[in-house]
C-alpha positions as CSV (number, residue, x, y, z in Angstrom):
1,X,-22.2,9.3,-51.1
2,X,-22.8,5.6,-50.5
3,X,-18.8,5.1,-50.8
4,X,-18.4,8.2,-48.5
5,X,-20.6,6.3,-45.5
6,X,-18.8,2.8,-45.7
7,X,-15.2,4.5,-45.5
8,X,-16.2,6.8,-42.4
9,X,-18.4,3.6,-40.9
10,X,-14.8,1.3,-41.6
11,X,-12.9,4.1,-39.9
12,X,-15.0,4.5,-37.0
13,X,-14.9,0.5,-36.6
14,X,-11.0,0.9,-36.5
15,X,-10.9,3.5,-34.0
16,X,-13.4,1.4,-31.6
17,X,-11.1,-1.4,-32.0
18,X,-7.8,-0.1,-31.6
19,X,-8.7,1.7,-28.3
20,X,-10.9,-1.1,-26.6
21,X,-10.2,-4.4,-25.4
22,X,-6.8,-3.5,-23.9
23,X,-6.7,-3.6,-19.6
24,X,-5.5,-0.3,-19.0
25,X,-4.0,-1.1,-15.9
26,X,-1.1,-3.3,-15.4
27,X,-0.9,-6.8,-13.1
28,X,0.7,-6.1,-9.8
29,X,4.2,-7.0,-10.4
30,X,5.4,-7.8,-6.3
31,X,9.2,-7.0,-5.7
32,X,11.2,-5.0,-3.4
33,X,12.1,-0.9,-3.5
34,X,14.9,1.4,-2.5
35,X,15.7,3.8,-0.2
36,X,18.3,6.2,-1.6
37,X,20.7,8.8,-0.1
38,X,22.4,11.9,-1.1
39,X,24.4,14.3,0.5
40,X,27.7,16.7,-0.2
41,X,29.2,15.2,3.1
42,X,30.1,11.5,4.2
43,X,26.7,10.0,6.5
44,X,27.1,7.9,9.1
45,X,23.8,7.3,10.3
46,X,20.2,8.4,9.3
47,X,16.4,8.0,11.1
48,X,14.0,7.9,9.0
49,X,10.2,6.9,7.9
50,X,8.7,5.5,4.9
51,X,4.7,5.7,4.0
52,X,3.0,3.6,1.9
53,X,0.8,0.1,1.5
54,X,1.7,-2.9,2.8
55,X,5.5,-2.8,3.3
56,X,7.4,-5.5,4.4
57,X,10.6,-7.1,4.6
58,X,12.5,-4.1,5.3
59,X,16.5,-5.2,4.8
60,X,20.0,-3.0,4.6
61,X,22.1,-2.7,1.4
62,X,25.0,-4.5,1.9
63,X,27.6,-2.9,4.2
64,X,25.0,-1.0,6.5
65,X,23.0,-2.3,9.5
66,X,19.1,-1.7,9.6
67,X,17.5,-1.3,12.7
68,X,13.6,-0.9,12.3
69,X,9.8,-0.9,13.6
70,X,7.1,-1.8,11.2
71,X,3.3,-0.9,12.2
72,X,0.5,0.4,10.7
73,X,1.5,1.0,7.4
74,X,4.8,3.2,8.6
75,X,8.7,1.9,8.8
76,X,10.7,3.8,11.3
77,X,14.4,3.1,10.8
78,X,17.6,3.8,11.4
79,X,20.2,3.3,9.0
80,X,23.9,3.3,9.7
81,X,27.2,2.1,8.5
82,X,31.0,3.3,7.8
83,X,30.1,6.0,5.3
84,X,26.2,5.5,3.8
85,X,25.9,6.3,0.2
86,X,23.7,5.6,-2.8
87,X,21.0,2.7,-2.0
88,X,21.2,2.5,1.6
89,X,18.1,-0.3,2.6
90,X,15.4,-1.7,0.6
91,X,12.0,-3.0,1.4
92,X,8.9,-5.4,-0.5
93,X,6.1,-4.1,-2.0
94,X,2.8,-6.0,-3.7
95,X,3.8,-3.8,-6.6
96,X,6.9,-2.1,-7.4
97,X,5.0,-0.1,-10.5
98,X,3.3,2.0,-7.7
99,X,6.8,3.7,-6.3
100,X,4.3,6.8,-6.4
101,X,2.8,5.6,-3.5
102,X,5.7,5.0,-0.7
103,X,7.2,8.3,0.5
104,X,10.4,8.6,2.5
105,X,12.0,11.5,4.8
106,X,14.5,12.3,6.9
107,X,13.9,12.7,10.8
108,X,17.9,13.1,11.2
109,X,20.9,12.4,9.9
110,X,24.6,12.5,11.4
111,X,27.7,12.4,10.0
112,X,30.8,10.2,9.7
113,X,32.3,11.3,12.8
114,X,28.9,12.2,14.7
115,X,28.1,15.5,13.7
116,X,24.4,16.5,12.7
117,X,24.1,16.9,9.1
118,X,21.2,19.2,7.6
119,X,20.9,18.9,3.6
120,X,20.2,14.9,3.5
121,X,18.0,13.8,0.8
122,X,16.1,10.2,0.5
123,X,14.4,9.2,-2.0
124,X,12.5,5.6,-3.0
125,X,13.1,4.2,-6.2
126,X,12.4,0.7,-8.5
């Protein structure tokens, strides 16, 4: 019985240790985010807004131009360029592990030869 008591007591002790002492949160790891199209046709241009804490920096992927207003939390931009595909702008964060927190949408999009286009999807990823 005695043996019984010191093997459970050992366990227990080895459960306690392997789950405490560990921060279960990781350090803020600051870096930048981006802001991704997709659609089935060509885009010329897109307005749109992205949520989230403490944004900054807000800059275009190479080949686009970036115009923008930054307040309160909420970018307001227009995005535009010869055809815009895959990461179209990009923008710093305190913490890139908290995508989660930034949303993006679409107010409007156009397409290559001025059209409105309906089906534009954004998304912010790492």
């Amino acid at each position: 019985m005695r043996v019984r008591a010191t093997l459970i007591s050992l366990m227990a002790g080895a459960l306690i240790l392997g789950c405490g002492g560990d921060n279960p949160t990781d350090p803020p790891e600051p870096g930048e985010l981006r802001v991704t199209v997709a659609s089935g046709t060509p885009v010329g241009a897109v307005v749109l807004t992205v949520t989230g804490p403490s944004i900054t920096s807000p800059a275009a992927a190479a080949g686009n131009l970036l115009y923008h207003d930054l307040s309160d939390g909420t970018l307001h931009a227009v995005v535009t360029g010869a055809a815009i595909s895959g990461e179209i702008m990009r923008f710093a964060v305190p913490d890139v592990g908290q995508v989660a927190g930034y949303q993006v949408s679409v107010q409007e999009a156009a397409g290559t030869s001025n059209q409105p286009l309906a089906g534009v999807t954004l998304s912010v990823v790492q």
